[in-house]
PALORO-325272 format. One record per residue: z, y, x of N, C-alpha, C in turn. Coordinates in steps of 0.1 Angstrom, whole numbers, plus 5000, padded with zeros to 4 digits. Atoms other than C-alpha are relative to their C-alpha. Layout:
ZYXZYXZYX ...
END
This chain:
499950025015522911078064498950094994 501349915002519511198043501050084990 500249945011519911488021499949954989 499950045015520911427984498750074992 500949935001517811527968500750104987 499349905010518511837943499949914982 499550065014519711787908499150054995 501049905008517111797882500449964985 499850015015519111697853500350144995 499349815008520912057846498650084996 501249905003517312217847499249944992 501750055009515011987827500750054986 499349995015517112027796500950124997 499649895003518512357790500550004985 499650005018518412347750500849924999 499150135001520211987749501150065005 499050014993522512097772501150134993 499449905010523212437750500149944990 499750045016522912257717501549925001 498650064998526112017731501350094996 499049875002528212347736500050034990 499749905008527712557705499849894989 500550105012526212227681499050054990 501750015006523412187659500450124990 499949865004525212527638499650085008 500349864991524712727667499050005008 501449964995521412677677498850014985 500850045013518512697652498150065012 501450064992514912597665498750054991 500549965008512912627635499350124998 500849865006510012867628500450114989 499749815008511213057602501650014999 499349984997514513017611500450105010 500049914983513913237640499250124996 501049895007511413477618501350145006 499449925002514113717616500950105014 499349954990515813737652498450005007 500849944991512013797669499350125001 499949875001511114117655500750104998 498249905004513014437654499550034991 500049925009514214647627498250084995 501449935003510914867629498850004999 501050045001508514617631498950035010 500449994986507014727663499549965008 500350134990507914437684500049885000 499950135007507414097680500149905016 500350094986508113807708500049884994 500250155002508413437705501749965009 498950104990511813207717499749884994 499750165002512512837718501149994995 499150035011515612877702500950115002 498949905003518113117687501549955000 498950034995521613077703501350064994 499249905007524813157680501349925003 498850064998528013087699501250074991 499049985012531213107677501750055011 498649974991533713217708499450045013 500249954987533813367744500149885008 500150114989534013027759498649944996 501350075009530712907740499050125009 500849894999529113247752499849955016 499950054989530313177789499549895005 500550094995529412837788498350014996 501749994998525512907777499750075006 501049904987524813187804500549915010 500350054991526012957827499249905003 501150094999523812657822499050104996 501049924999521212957816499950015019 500149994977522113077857499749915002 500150074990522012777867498449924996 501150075007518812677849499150115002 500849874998517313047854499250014989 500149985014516913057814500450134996 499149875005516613407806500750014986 499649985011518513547781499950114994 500749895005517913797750501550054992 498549955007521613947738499450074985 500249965015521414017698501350044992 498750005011523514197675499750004987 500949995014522114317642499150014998 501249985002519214377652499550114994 500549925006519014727640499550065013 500449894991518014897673498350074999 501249935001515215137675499049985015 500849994993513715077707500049835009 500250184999513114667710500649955012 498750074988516214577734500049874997 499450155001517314277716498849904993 501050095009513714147705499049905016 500850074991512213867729498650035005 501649994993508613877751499549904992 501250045008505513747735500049845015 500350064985505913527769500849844992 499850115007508313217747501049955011 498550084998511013167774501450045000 498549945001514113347766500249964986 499150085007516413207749500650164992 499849925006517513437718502050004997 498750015001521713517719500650084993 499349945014523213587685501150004998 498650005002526613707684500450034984 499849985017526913747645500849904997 499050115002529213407644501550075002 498849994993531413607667500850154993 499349885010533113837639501550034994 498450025007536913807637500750145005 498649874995539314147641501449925005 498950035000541414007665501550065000 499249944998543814257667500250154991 499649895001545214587648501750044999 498849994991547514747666500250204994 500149855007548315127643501350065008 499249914994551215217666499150075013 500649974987548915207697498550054994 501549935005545915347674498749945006 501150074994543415047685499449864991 500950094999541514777670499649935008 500850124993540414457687498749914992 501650065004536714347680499349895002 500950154993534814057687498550094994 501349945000531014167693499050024991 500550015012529914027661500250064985 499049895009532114257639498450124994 500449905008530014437615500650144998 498949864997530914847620500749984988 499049935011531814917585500749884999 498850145001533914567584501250095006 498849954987535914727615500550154993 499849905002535815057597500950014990 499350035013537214917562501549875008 498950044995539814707585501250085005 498649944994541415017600500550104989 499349925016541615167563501049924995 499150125007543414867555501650025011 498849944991546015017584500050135000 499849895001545715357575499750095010 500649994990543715417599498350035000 501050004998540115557609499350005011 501150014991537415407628499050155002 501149885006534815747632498549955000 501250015000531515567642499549944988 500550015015529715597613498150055007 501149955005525815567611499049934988 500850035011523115477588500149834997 499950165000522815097597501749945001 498650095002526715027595500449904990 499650215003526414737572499049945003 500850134993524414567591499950025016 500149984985524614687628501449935006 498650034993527214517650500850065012 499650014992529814587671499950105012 500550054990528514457701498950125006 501049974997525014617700500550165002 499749824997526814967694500350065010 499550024985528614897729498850015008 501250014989525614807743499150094999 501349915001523515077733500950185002 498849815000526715397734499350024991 500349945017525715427693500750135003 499449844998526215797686500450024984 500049935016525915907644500450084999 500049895001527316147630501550085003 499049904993530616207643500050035013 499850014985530016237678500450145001 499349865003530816597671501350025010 498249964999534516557668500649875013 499550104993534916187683499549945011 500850054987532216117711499049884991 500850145002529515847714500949874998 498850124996531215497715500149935013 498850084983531915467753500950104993 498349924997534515737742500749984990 498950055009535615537711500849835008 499850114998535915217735501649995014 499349984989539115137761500049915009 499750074989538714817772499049904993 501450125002536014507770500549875005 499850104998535714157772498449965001 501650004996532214067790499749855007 500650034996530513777799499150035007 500949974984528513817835499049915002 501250074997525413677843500049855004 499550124994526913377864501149924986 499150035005528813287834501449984998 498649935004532313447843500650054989 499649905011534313637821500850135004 498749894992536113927831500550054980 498949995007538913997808500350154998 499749875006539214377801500450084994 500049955013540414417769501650065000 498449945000543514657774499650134994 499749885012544514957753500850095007 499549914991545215197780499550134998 501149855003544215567774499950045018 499649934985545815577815499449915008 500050124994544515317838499250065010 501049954991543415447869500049925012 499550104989543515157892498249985003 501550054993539515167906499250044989 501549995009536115187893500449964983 499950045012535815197855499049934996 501150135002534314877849499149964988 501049985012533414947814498750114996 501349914999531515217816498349945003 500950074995528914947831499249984993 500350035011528514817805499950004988 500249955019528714987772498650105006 501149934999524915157772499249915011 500650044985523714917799499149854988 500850105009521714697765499949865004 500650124993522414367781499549975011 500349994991521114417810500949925008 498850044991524414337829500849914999 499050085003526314127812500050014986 499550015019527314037771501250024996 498750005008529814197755500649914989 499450075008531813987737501150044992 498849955008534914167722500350135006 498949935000536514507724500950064996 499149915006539514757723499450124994 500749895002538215047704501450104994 498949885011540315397691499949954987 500249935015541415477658500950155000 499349855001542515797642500849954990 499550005009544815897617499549974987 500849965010542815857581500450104996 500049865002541716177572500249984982 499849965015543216287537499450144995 500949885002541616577536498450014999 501349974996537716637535498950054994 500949915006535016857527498849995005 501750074995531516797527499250114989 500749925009529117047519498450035006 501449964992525017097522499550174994 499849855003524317417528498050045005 501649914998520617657528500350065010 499749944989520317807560498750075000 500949895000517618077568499249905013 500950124989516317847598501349985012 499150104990518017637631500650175010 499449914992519217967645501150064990 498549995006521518047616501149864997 499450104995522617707619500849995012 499050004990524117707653500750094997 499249855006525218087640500949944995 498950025010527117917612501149885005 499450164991528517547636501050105011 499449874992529817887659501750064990 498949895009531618097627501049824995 499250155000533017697615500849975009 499250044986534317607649500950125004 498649874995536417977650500749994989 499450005010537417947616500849934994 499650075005538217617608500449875015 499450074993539317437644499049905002 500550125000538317097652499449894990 499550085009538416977623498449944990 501250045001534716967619499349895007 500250114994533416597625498649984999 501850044998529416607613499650144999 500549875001527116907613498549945003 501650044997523516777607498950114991 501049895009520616977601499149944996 500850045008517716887578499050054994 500849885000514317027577499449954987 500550045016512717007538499349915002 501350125001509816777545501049885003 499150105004512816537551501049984986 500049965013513716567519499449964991 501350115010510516517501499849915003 500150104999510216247518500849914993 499150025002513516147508499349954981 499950035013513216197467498749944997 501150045006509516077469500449824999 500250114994510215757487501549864994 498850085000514115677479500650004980 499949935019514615627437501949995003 498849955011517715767418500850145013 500149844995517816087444499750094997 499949865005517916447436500150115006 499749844994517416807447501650044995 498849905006521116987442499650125001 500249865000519517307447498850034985 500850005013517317477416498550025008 501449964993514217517446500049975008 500350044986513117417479500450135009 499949914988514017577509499849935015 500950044988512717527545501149915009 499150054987516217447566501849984987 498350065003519617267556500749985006 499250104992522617157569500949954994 498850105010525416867558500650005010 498749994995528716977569501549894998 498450095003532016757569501250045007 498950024990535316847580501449924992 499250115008538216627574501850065008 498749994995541816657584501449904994 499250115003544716437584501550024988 498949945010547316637561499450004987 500449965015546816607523500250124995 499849875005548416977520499350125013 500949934994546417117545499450114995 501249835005544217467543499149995001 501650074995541117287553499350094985 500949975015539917367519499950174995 500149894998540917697522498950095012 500349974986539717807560498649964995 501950025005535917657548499950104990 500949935012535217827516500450235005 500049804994536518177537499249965014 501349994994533918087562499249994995 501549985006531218047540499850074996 500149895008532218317524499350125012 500749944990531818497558498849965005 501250055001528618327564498850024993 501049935007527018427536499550194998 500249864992527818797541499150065013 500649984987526418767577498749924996 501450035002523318607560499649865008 499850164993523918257576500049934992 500150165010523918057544499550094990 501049945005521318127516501049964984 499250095012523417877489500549885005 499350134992525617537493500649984985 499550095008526617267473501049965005 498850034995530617157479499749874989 499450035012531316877468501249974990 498449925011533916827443501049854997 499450105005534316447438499449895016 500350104986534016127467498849964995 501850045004530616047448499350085001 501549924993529016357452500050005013 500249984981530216357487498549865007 500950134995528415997488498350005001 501149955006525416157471499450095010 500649894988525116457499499249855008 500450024987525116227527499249854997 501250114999522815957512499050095002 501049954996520216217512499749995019 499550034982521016227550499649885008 499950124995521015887556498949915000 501250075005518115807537498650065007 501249954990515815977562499049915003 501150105001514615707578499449894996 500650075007514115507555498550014991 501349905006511815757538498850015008 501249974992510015807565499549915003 500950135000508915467572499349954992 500950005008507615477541499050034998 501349965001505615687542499149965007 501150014986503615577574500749945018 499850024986503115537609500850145008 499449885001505715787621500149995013 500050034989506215867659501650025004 498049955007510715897660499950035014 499349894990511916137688501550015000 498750035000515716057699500150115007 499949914986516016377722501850094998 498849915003518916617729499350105012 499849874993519016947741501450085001 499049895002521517217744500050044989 500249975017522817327710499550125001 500749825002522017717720498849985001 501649974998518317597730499349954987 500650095016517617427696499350084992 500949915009516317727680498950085006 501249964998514017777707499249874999 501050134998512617387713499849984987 500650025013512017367673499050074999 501449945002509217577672499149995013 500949994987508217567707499349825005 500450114997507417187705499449964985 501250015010506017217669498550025005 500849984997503617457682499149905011 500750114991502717217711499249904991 500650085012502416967681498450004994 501449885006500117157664498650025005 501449954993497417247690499349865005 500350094996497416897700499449904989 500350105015497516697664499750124995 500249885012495516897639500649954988 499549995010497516887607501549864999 498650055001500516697623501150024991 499049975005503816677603500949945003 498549954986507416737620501049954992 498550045009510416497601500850075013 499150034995513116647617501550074995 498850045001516616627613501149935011 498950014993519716527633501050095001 498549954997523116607649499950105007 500149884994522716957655501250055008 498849934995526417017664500349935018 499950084984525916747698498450025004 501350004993522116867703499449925002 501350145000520316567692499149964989 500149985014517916567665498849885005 500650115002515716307656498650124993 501449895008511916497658498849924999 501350075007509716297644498649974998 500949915006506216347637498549894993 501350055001503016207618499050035006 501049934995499816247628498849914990 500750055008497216207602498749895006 501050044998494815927600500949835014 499450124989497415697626500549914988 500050085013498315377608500949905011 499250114997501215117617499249915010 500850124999498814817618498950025009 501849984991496014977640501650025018 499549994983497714887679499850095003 500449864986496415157698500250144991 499449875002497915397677501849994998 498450034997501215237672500749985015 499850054984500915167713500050155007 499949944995500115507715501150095009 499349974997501715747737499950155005 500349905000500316077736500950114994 499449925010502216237711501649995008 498650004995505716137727500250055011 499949934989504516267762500250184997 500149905002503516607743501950065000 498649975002507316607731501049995010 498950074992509416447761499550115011 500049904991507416707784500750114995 499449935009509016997761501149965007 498550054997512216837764500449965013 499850024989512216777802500350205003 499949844994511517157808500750094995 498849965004514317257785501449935004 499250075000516517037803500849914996 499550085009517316777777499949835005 499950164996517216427776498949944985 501050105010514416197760500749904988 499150125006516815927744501550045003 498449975005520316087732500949874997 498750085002521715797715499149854996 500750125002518915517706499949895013 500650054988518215407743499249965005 501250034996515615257760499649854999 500750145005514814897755499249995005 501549984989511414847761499450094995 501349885002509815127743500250115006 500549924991511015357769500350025018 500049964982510815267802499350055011 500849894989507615467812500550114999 499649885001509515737800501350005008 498750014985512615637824499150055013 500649994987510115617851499750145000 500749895002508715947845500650145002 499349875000511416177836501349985008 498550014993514916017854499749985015 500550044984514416067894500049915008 500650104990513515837922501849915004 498950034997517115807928501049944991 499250065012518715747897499549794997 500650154997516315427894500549965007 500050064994517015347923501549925001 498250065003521015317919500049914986 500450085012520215167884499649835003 500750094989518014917905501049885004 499050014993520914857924501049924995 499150065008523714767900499549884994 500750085009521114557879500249865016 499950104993520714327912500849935008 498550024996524214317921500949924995 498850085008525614157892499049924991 500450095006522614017877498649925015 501250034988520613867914499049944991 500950035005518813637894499050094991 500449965006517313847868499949984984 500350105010518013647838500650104985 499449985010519913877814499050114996 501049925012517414067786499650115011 500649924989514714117813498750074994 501649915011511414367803501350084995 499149895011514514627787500350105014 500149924993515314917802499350085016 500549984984514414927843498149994992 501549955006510815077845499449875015 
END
């Protein structure tokens, strides 16, 4: 009997065969329909697809990576598209197929005995966050892009902001997942266990793993109690070494109960009231170093309010705080931490800016701020250093211009001079290059470079284990 020759219907037609599944809503073909899912947030990266893929369920998702495997149609996993280092933006190359979970946005579950949320990947944060208010309940991951960042992408990237302080990144807000696999399985994960010790933790895989491994589709995430209590205050600091000083006297004084602690160097700032209108100095003068404090607590008769204003008081005695604005009402609080929030926005304003996600040790922080300026300095003449971040988890976002560099000119936006000057710094202080942004494609020479021969190689490993072909959002991470 001859051999059946191979099938070549499943592979000539790939789109048809996805447009059937999800329908002529959930694909969109069109040039400028597609404008918006090929470049990222920062304008950076730009690719090309044949079509942008927007299934409306976990069986829609499953059934297009499988006629993807079996068609060997890569795929490009998309949430909001806010990420900073071009994960979810396609190659200039035009065959991957772009996969937009933004359809997939229903809360299917809140569960305030068992303090959990059920997500679908498409879930807008602050949606999820104003859902567990609506149960008396608080979500914590809170960052800048929360009405517009999804989910999904937070999973896939372990988002950090600004409570990671008190509550972790989001693998340590997540318990259980619901993933689509390469071959178009599903594994089912979505349990609300804090105990589950039955083998390998399967999620871990895949929350930070950008697509790479598989698409999340839905999960279990914590909640807390909502905090009735909370104090939010930006305070003068003499520079980043009375800062950790004062996140030290805070943490004896006032417990846990401290959720953000971001520091804020003035040129973020001017940036801030040049760039951002209906913003404001609260102080009557400039000063060089800040920080925006929050602590919150779940008792409305609490001492919280007490315990803070007798450490600042002690603070300022010990010369740890210069002056501080409390605030007094939920609008000035809104008012502090727009200044905060509005960083990068500012700074994109202004220019071609070079963004540094790093962490270090919080005790080394007040030596690597000057000791990677000055590097700065001798290298760029008349560089300038936005930095700011989560000083209380040792991750600040260091920034830097470099006069005369310009968006629009490639070979300075391609550059990579300036980020080695910084990432060496931060190797030999032990730190990490990418705290909470990740790597995508803008840093996988910097994977190669600074994470060892072996880490890759187990990385390597996993990637070809569960994804043989290669098909899921390839060019991202692996160097």
């Amino acid at each position: 009997m001859p051999k059946s020759a191979p099938s070549t219907v499943n592979r000539a037609a790939p789109l048809e065969r996805i447009r059937a599944v999800v329908g002529d809503r959930g694909m969109l073909t069109d040039g400028a329909d597609l404008e918006p899912y090929v470049v990222d947030w920062r304008g950076l990266f730009r690719g090309v697809t044949p079509a942008v893929v927007r299934p409306a369920s976990t069986a829609e998702v499953a059934a297009v990576v499988k006629i993807c495997a079996e068609t060997r149609t890569p795929i490009v996993p998309q949430g909001g598209n806010t990420g900073m280092c071009g994960a979810a933006t396609p190659s200039p190359a035009g065959t991957e197929i772009v996969l937009s979970l933004g359809r997939m946005n229903r809360i299917r579950e809140v569960d305030p005995l068992n303090n959990t949320i059920t997500a679908e990947a498409g879930c807008i944060l602050a949606h999820i966050q104003e859902a567990a208010l609506e149960a008396d309940r608080f979500f914590p991951l809170s960052l800048g892009a929360e009405g517009s960042c999804q989910i999904g992408g937070n999973l896939a990237t372990n988002a950090g902001g600004v409570n990671v302080l008190r509550y972790g990144n989001t693998r340590e807000l997540a318990l259980g997942l619901e993933v689509v696999l390469p071959d178009g399985r599903v594994w089912e994960g979505l349990r609300g266990l804090r105990k589950d010790n039955t083998g390998y933790d399967l999620k871990d895989l895949f929350i930070g793993s950008e697509g790479t491994l598989g698409i999340i589709t839905a999960a279990v995430l914590k909640v807390f109690p909502r905090p009735r209590t909370v104090v939010t205050a930006l305070a003068v600091v003499p520079d980043p070494a009375a800062a950790v000083a004062l996140l030290t006297l805070l943490r004896r004084e006032c417990g846990e109960s401290i959720s953000a602690f971001e520091l804020i160097s003035r040129l973020c700032l001017d940036l801030v009231f040049k760039h951002i209108p209906d913003t404001r100095d609260p102080f009557g003068k400039a000063h060089g170093w800040y920080v925006l404090a929050e602590l919150a607590d779940a008792s409305e008769e609490g001492p919280l309010g007490a315990a803070f204003e007798h450490a600042m008081g002690l603070a300022v005695e010990r010369g740890l705080v210069v002056d501080a604005v409390i605030a007094g009402t939920e609008a000035q609080r809104r008012s502090l931490w727009r200044l905060r929030e509005s960083v990068p926005e500012a700074s994109r304003e202004e220019g071609m800016v070079y963004r540094h996600d790093i962490s270090v040790s919080v005790s080394r922080i007040p030596d690597f701020i000057p000791t990677a300026a000055a590097a700065l300095d001798r290298s760029f003449s008349g560089v300038r250093i936005i930095c700011f971040g989560h000083l209380g988890d040792g991750n600040l976002h260091y920034n830097a211009f470099v006069p005369g560099r310009r968006r629009d000119n490639p070979s300075d936006r391609d550059a990579t001079d300036v980020f080695r000057v910084v990432h060496d710094i931060v190797h030999r202080f032990g730190g990490s290059f990418s705290a909470e942004h990740g790597i995508g494609q803008a840093k996988r020479s910097e994977l190669a470079q600074y994470k060892s021969a072996l880490e890759i190689e187990l990385m390597q490993m996993l990637k070809r284990t569960l994804d043989p072909q290669g098909i899921m959002n390839p060019g991202k991470v692996l160097p």
